[in-house]
C-alpha positions as CSV (number, residue, x, y, z in Angstrom):
1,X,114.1,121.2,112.8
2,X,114.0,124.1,110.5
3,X,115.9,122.7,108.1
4,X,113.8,119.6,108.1
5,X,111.5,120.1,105.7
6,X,114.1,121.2,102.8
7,X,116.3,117.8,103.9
8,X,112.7,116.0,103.3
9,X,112.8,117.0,100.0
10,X,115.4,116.4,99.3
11,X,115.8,112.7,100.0
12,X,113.0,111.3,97.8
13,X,110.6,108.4,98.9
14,X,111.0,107.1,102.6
15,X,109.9,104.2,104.6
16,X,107.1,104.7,107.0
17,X,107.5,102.3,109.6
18,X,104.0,101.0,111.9
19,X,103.2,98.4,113.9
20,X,100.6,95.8,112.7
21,X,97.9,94.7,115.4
22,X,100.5,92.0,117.2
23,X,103.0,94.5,117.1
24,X,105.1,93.3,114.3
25,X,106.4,96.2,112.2
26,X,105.3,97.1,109.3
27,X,107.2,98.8,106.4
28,X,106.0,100.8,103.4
29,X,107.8,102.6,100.6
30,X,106.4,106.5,100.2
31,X,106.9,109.3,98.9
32,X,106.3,112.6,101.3
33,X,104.8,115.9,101.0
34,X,106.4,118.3,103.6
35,X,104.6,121.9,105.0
36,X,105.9,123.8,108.1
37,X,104.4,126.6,110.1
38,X,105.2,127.7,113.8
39,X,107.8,125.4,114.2
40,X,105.8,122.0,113.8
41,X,106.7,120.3,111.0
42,X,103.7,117.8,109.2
43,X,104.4,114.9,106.3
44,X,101.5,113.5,104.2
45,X,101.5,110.7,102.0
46,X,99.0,108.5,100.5
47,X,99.9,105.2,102.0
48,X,97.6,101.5,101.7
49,X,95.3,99.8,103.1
50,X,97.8,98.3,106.1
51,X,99.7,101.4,106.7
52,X,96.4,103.3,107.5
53,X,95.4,100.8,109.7
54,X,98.0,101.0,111.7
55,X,98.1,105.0,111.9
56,X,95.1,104.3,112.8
57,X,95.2,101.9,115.8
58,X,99.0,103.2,117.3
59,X,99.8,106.7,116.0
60,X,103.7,106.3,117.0
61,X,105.2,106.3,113.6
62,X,109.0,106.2,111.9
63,X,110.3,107.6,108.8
64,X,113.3,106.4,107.7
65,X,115.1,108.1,104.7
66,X,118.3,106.3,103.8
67,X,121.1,107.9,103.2
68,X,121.6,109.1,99.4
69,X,125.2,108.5,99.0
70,X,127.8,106.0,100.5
71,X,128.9,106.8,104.0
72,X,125.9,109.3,103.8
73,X,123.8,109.8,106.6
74,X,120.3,108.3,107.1
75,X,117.5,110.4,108.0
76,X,115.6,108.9,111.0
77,X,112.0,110.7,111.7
78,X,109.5,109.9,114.7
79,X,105.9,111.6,114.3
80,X,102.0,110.7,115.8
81,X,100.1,109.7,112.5
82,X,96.4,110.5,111.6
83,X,94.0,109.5,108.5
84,X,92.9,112.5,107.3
85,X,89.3,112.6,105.0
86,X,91.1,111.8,102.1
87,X,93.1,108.6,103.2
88,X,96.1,110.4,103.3
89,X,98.3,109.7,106.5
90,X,99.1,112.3,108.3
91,X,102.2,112.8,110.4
92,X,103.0,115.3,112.9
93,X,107.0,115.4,113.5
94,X,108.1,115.2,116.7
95,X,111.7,114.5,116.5
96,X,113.9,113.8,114.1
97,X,118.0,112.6,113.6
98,X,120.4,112.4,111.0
99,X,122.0,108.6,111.9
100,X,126.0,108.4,110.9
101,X,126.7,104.9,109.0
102,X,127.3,101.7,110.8
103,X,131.3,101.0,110.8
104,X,131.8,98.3,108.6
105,X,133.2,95.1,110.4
106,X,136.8,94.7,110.1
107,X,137.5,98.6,109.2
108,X,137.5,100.4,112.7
């Protein structure tokens, strides 16, 4: 976790994945600011309309970075989402993995 923030950054735009009001996901492109203090890590981006709404109704939220480079590693991040006053969503990080590639079929 404290390198979290910097591998963040360093990924560009993520997908911030909710659940829609029947509990279908819902996926949306984003780029993320990043602050840390006292050990808790916090993400803020300005998503839409949907995305809100769904931070809004079930806070369990996803962040998936994919990996930058071929045979990279994906960046998977699981926070509790808010709305702040400015419509920004909010996302306190509560645990986070760096996924290894899926073998390709045929090449084990």
């Amino acid at each position: 976790m404290t390198d979290l923030p910097d591998e963040i950054v360093s990924r560009g735009p993520g997908f911030l994945l909710s659940s829609i009001m029947d509990s279908r996901p819902h996926a949306a492109h984003l780029w993320f600011q990043v602050a840390a203090a006292d050990g808790q890590v916090q993400m803020r981006t300005l998503a839409g309309r949907t995305a809100q709404a769904n931070c809004r109704m079930r806070p369990a939220v996803t962040v998936l970075f994919p990996a930058v480079e071929e045979g990279g590693h994906s960046l998977i991040v699981d926070g509790e989402a808010r709305v702040d006053e400015d419509d920004f969503v909010v996302i306190s990080v509560v645990g986070a993995v760096l996924h290894r590639p899926a073998p390709v079929p045929g090449q084990q």
